[in-house]
Jmol script that loads the backbone (N, CA, C; Angstrom):
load data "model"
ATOM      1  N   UNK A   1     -23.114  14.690  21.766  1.00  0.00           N
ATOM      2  CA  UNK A   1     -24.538  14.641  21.522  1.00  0.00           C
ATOM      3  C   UNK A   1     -24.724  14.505  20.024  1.00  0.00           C
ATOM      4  N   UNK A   2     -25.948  13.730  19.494  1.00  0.00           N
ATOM      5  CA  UNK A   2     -26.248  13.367  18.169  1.00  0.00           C
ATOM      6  C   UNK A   2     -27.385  13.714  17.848  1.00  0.00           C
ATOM      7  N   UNK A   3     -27.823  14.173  16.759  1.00  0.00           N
ATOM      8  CA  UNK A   3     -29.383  13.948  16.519  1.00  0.00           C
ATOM      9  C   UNK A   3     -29.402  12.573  15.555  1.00  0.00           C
ATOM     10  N   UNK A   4     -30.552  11.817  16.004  1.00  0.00           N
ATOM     11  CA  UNK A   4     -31.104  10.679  15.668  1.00  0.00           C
ATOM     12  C   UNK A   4     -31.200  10.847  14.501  1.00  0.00           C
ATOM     13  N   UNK A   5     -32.080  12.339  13.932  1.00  0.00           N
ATOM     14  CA  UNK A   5     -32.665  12.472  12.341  1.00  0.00           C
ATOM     15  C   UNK A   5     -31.975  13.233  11.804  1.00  0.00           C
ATOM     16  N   UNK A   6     -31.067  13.819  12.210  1.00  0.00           N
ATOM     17  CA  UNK A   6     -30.176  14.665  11.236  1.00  0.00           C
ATOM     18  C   UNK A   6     -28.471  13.853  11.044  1.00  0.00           C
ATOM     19  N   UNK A   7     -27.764  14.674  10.799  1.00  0.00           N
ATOM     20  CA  UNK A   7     -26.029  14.317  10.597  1.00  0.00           C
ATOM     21  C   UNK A   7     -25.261  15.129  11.470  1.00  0.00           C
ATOM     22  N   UNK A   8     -26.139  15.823  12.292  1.00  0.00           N
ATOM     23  CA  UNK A   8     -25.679  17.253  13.123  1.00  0.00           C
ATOM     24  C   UNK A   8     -25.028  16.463  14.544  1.00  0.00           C
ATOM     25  N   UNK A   9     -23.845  16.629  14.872  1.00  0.00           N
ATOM     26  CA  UNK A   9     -23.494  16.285  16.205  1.00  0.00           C
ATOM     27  C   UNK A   9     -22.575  17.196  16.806  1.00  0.00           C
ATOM     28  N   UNK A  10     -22.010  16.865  18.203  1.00  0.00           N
ATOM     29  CA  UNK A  10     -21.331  18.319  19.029  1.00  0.00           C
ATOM     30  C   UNK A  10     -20.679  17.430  20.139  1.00  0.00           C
ATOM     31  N   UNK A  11     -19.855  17.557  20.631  1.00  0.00           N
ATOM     32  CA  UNK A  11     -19.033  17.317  22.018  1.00  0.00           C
ATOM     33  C   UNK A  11     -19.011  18.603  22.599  1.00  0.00           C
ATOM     34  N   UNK A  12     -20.092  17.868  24.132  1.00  0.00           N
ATOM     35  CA  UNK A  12     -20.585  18.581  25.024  1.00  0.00           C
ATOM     36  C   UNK A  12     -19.547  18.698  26.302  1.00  0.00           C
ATOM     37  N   UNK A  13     -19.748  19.723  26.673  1.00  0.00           N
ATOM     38  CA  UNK A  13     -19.168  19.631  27.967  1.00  0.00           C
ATOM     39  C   UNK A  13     -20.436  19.674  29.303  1.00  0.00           C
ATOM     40  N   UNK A  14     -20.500  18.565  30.040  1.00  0.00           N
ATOM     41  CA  UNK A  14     -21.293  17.954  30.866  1.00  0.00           C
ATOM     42  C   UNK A  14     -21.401  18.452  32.452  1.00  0.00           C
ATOM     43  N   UNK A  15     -22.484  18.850  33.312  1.00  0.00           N
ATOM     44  CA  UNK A  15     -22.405  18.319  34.184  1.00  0.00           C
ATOM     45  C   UNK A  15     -23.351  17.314  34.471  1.00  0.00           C
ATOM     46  N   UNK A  16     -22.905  16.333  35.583  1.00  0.00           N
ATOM     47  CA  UNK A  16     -23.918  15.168  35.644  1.00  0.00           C
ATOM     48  C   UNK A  16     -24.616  15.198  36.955  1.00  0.00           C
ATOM     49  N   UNK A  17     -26.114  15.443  37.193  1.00  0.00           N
ATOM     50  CA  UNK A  17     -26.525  15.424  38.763  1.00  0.00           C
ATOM     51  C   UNK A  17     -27.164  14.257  38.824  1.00  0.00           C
ATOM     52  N   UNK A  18     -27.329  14.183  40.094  1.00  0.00           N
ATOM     53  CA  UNK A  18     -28.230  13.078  40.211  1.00  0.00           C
ATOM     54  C   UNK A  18     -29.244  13.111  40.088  1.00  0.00           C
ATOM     55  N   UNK A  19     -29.763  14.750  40.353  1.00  0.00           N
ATOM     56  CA  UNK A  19     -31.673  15.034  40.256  1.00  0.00           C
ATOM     57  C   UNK A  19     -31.472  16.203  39.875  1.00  0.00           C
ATOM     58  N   UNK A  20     -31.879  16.583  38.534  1.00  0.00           N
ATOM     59  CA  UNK A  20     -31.720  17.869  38.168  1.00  0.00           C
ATOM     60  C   UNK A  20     -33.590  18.377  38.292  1.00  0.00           C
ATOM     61  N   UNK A  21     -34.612  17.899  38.187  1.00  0.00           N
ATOM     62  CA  UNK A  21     -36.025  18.293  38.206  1.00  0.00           C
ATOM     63  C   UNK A  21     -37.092  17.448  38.421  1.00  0.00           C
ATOM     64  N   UNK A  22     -38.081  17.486  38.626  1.00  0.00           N
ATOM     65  CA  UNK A  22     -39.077  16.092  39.066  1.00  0.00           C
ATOM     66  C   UNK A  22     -39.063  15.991  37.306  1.00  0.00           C
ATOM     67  N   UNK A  23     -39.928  14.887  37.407  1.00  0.00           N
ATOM     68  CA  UNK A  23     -40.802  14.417  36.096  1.00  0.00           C
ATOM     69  C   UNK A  23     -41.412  15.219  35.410  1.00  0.00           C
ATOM     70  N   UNK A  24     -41.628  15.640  34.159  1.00  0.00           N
ATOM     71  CA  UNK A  24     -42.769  16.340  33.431  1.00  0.00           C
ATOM     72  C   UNK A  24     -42.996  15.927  32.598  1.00  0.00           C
ATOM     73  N   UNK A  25     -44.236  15.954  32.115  1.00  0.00           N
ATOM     74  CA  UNK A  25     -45.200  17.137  32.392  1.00  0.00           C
ATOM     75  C   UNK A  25     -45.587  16.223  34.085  1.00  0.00           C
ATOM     76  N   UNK A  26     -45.914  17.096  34.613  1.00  0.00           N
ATOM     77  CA  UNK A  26     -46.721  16.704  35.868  1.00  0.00           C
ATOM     78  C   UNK A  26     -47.833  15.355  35.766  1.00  0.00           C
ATOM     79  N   UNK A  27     -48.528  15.700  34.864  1.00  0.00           N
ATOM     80  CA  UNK A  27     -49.476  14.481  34.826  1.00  0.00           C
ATOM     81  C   UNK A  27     -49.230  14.145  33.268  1.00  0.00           C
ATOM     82  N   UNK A  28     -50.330  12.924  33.091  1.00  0.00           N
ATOM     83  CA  UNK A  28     -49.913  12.460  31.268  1.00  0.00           C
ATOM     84  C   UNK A  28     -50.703  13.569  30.894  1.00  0.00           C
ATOM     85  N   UNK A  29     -50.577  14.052  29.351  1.00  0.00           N
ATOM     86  CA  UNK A  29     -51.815  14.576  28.462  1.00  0.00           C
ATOM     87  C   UNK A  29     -52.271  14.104  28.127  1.00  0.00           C
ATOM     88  N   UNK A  30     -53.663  14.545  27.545  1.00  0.00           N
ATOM     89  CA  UNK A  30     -54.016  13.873  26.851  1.00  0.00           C
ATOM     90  C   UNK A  30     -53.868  14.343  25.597  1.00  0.00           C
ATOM     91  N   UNK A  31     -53.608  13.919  24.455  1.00  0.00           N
ATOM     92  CA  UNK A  31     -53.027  14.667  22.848  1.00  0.00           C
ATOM     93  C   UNK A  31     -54.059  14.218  21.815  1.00  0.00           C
ATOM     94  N   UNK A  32     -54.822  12.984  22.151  1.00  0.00           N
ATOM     95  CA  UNK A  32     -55.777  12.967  21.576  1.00  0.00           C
ATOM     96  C   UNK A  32     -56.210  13.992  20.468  1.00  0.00           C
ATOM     97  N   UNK A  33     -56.214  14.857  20.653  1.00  0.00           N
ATOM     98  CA  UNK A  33     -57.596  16.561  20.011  1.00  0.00           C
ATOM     99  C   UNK A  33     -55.840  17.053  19.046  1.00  0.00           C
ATOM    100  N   UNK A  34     -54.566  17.201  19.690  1.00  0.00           N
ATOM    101  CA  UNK A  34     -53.506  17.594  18.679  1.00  0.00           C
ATOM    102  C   UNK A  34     -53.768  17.552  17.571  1.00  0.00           C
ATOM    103  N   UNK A  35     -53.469  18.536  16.905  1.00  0.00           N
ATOM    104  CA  UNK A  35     -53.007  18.417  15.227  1.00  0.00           C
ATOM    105  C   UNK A  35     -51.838  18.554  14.842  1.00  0.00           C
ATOM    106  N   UNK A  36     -50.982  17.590  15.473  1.00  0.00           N
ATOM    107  CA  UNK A  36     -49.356  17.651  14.913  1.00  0.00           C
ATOM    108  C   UNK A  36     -48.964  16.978  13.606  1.00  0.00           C
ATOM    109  N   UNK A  37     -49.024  18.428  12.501  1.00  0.00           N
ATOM    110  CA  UNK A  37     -48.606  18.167  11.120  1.00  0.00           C
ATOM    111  C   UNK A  37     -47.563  16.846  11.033  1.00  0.00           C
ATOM    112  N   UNK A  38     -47.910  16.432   9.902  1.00  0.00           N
ATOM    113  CA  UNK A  38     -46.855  15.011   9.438  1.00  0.00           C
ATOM    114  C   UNK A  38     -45.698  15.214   9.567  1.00  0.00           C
ATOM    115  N   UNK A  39     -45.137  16.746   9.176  1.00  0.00           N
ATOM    116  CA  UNK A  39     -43.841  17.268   9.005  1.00  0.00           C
ATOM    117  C   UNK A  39     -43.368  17.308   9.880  1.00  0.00           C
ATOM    118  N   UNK A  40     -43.807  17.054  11.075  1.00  0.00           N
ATOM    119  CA  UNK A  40     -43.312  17.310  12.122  1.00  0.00           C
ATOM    120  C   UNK A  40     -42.727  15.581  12.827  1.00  0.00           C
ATOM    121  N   UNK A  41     -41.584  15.600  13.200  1.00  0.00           N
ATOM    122  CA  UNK A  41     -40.854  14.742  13.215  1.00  0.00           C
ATOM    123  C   UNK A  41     -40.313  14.791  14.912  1.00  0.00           C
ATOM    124  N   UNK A  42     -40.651  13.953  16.113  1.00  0.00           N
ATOM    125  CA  UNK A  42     -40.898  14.338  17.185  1.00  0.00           C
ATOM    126  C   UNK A  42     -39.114  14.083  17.895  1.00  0.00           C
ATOM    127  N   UNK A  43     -38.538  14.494  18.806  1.00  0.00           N
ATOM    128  CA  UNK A  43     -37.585  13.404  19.122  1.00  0.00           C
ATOM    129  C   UNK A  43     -38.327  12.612  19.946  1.00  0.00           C
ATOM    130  N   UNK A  44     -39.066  12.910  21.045  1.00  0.00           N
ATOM    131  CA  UNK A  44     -39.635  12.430  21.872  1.00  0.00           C
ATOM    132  C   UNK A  44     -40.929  12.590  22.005  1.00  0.00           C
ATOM    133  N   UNK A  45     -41.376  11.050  21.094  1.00  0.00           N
ATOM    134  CA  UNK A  45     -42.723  10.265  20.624  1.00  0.00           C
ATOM    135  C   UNK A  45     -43.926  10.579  21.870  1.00  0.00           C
ATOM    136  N   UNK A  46     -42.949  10.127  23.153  1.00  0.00           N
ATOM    137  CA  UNK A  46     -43.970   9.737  24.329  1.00  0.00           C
ATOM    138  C   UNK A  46     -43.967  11.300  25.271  1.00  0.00           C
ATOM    139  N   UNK A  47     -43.892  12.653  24.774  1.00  0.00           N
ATOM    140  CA  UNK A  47     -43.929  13.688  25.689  1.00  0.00           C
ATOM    141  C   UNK A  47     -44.708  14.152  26.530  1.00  0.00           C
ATOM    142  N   UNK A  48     -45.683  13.524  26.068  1.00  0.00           N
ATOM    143  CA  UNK A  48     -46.547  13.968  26.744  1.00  0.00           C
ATOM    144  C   UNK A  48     -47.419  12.908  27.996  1.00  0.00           C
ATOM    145  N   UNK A  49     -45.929  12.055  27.950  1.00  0.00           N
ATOM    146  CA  UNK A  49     -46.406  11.376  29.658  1.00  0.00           C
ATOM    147  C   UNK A  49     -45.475  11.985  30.584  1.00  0.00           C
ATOM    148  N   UNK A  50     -45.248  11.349  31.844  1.00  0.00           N
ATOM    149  CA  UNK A  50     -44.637  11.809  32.788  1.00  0.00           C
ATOM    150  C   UNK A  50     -42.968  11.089  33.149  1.00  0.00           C
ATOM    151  N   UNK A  51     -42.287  11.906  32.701  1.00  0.00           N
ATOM    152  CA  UNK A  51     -41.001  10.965  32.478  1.00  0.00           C
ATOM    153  C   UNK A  51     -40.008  11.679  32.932  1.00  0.00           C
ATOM    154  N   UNK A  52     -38.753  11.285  33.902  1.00  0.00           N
ATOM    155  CA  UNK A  52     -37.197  11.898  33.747  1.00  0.00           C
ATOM    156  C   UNK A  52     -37.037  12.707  32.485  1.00  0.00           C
ATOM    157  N   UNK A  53     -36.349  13.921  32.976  1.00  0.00           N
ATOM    158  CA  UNK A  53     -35.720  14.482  31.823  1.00  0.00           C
ATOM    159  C   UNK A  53     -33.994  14.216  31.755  1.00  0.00           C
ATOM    160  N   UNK A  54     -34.454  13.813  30.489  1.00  0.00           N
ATOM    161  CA  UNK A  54     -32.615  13.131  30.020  1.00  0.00           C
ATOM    162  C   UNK A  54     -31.352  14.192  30.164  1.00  0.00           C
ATOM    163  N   UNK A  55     -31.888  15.668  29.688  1.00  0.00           N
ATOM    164  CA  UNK A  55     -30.560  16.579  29.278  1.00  0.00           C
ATOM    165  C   UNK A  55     -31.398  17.673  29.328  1.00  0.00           C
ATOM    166  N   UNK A  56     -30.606  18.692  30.031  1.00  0.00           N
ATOM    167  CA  UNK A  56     -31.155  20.554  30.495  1.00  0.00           C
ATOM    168  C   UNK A  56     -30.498  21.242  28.961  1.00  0.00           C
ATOM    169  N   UNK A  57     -30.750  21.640  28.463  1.00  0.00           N
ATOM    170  CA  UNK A  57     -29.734  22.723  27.425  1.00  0.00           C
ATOM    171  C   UNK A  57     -29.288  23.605  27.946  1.00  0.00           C
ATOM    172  N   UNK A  58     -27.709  24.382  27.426  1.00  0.00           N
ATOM    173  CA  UNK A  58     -27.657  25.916  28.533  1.00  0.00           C
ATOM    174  C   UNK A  58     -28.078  26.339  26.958  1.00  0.00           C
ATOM    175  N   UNK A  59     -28.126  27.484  27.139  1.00  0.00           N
ATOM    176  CA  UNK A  59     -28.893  28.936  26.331  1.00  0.00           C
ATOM    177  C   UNK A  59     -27.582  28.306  24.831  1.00  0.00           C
ATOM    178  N   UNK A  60     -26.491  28.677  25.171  1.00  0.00           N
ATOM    179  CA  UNK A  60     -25.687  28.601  23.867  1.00  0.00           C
ATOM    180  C   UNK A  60     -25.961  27.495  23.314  1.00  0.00           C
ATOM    181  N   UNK A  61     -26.362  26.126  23.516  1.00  0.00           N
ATOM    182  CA  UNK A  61     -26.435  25.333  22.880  1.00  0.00           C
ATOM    183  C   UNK A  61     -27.452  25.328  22.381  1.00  0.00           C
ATOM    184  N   UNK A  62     -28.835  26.111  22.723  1.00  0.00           N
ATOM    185  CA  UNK A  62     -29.899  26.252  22.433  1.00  0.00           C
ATOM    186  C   UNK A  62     -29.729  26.924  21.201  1.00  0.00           C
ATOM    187  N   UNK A  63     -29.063  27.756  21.212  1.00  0.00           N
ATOM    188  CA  UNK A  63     -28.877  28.694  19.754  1.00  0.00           C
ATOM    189  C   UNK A  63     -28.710  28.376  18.681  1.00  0.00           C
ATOM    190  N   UNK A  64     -27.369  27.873  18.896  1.00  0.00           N
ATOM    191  CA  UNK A  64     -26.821  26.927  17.957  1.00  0.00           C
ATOM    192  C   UNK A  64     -27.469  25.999  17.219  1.00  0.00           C
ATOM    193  N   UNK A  65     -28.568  25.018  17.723  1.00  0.00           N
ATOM    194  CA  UNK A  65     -29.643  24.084  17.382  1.00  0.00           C
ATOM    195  C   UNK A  65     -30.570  24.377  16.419  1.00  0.00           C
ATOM    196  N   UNK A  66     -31.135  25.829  17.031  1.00  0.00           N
ATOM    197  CA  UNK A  66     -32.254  26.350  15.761  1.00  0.00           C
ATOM    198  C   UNK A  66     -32.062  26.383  14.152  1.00  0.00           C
ATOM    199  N   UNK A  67     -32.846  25.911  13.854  1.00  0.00           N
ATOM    200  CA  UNK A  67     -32.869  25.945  12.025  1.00  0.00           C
ATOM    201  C   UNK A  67     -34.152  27.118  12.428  1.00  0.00           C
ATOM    202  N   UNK A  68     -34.110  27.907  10.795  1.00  0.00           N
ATOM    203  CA  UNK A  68     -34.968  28.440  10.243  1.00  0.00           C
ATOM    204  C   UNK A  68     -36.642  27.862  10.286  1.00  0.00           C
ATOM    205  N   UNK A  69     -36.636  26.830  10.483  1.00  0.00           N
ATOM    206  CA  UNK A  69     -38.323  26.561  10.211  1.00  0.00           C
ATOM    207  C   UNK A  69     -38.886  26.798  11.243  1.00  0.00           C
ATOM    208  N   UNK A  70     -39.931  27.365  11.388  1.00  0.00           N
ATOM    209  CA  UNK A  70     -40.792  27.732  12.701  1.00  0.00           C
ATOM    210  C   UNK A  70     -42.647  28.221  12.199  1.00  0.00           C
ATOM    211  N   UNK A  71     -43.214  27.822  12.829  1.00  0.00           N
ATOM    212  CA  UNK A  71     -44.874  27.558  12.358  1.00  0.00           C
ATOM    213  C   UNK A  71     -45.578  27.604  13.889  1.00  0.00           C
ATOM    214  N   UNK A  72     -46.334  28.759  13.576  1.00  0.00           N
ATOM    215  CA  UNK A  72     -47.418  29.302  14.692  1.00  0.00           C
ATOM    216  C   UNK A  72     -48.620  28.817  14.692  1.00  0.00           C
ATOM    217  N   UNK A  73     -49.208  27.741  15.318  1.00  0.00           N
ATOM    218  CA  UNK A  73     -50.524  27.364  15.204  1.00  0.00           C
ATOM    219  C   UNK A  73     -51.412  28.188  16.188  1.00  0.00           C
ATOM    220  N   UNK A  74     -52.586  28.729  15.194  1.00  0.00           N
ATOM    221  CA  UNK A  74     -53.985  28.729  16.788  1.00  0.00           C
ATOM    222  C   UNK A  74     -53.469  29.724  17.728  1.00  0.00           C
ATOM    223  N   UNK A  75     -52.517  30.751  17.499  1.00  0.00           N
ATOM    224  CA  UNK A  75     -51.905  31.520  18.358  1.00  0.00           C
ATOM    225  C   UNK A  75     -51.642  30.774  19.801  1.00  0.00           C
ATOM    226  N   UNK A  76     -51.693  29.538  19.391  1.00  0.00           N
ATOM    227  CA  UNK A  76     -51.290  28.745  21.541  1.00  0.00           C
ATOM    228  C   UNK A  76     -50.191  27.726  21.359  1.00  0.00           C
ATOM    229  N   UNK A  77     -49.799  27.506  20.209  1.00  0.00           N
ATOM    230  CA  UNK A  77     -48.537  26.402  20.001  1.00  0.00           C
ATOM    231  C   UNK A  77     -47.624  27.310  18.940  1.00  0.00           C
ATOM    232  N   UNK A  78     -46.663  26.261  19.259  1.00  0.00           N
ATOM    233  CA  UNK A  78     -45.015  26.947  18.310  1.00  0.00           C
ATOM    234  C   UNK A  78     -44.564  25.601  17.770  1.00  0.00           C
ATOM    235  N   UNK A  79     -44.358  25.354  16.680  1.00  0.00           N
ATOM    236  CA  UNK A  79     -43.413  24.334  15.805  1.00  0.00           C
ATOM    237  C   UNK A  79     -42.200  25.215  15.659  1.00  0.00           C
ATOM    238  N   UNK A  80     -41.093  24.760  15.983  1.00  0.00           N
ATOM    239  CA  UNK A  80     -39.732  25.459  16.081  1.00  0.00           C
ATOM    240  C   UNK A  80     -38.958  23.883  15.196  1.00  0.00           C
ATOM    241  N   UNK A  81     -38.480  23.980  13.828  1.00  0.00           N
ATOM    242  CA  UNK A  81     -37.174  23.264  13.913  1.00  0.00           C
ATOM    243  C   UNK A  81     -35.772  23.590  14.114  1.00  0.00           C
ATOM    244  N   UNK A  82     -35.012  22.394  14.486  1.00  0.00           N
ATOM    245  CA  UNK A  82     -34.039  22.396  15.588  1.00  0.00           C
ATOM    246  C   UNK A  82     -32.751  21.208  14.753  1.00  0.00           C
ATOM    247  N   UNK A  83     -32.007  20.956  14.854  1.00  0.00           N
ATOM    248  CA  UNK A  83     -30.818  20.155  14.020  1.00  0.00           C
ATOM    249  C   UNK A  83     -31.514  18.625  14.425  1.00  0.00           C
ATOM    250  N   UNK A  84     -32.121  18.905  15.788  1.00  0.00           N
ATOM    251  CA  UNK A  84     -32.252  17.553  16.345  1.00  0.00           C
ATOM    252  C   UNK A  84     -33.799  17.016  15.744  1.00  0.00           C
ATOM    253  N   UNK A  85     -34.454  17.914  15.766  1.00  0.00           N
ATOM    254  CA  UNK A  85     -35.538  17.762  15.470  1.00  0.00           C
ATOM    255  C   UNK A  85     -36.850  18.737  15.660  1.00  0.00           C
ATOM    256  N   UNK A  86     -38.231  18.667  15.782  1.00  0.00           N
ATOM    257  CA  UNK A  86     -39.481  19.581  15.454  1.00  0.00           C
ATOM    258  C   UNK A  86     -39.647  19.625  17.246  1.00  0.00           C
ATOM    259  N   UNK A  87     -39.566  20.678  17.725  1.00  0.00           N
ATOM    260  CA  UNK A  87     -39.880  21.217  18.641  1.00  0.00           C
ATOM    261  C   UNK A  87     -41.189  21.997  19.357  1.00  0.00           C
ATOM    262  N   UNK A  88     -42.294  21.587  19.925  1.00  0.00           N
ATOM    263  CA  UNK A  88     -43.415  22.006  20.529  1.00  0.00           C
ATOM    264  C   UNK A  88     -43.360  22.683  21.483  1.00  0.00           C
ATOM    265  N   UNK A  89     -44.002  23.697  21.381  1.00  0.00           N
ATOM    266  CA  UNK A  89     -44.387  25.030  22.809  1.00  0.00           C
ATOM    267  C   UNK A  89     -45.597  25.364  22.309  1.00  0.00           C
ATOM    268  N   UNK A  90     -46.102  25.538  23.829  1.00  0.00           N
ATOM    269  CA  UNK A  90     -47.372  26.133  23.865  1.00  0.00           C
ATOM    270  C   UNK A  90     -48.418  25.898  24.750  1.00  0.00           C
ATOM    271  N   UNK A  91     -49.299  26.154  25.200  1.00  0.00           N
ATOM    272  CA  UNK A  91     -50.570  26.004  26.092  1.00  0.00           C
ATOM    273  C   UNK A  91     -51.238  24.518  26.081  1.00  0.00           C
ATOM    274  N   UNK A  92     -51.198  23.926  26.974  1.00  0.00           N
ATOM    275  CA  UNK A  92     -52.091  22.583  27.189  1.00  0.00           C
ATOM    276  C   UNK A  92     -53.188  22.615  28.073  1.00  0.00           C
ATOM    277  N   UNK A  93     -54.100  22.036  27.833  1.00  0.00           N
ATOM    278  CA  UNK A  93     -55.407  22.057  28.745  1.00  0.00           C
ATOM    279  C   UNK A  93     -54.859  21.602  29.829  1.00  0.00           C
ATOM    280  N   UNK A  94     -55.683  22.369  30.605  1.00  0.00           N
ATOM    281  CA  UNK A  94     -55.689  22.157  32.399  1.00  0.00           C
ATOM    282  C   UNK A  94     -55.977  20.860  32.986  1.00  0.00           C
ATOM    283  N   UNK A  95     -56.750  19.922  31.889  1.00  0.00           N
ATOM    284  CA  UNK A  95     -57.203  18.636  32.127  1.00  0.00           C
ATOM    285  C   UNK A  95     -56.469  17.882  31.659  1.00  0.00           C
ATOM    286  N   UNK A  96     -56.044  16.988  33.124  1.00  0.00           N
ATOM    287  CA  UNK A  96     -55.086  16.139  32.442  1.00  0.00           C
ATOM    288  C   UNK A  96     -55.092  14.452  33.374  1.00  0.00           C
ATOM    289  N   UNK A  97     -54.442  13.649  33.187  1.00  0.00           N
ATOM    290  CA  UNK A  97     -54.822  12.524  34.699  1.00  0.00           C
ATOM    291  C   UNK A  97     -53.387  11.997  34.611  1.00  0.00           C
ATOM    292  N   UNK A  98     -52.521  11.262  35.724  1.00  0.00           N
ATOM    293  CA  UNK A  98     -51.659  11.131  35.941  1.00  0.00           C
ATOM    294  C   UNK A  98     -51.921   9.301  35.570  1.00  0.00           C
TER     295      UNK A  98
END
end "model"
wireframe off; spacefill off
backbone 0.3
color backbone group
């Protein structure tokens, strides 16, 4: 595994399914109203449609990933950086259309 924006890479040990989860998010968002700072550097531009997920993380690799930067918006989102890149969590409106 590589990150696109960093120099950070790892040899994974894999399993491969054929269907690990439906699509998410469930429906598209709409992101429109977002305020995702400049600094923030996405891996995945289009998240907020409805798409296959490429790769599950287990917990250890999750660890490993985190950098120090992390930014609390609005008490309902999380900016987390990550080796790979700026990471989003948090609450999305209930309104959404597929």
């Amino acid at each position: 595994m590589r990150s696109r924006h960093t120099d950070w890479h790892n040899i994974l040990n894999c399993v491969v399914l054929s269907d690990t989860t439906d699509t998410t998010p469930d429906n598209k968002l709409n992101r429109s109203s977002w305020k995702i700072p400049t600094y923030v550097q996405l891996a995945e531009e289009n998240f907020n449609l409805s798409e296959d997920i490429d790769i599950l993380l287990a917990a250890n690799l999750f660890y490993e990933i985190l950098r120090s930067g992390r930014h609390t918006r609005l008490r309902h989102s999380v900016h987390q950086e990550t080796v790979l890149c700026w990471t989003l969590s948090g609450t999305t409106p209930v309104i959404a259309t597929k």
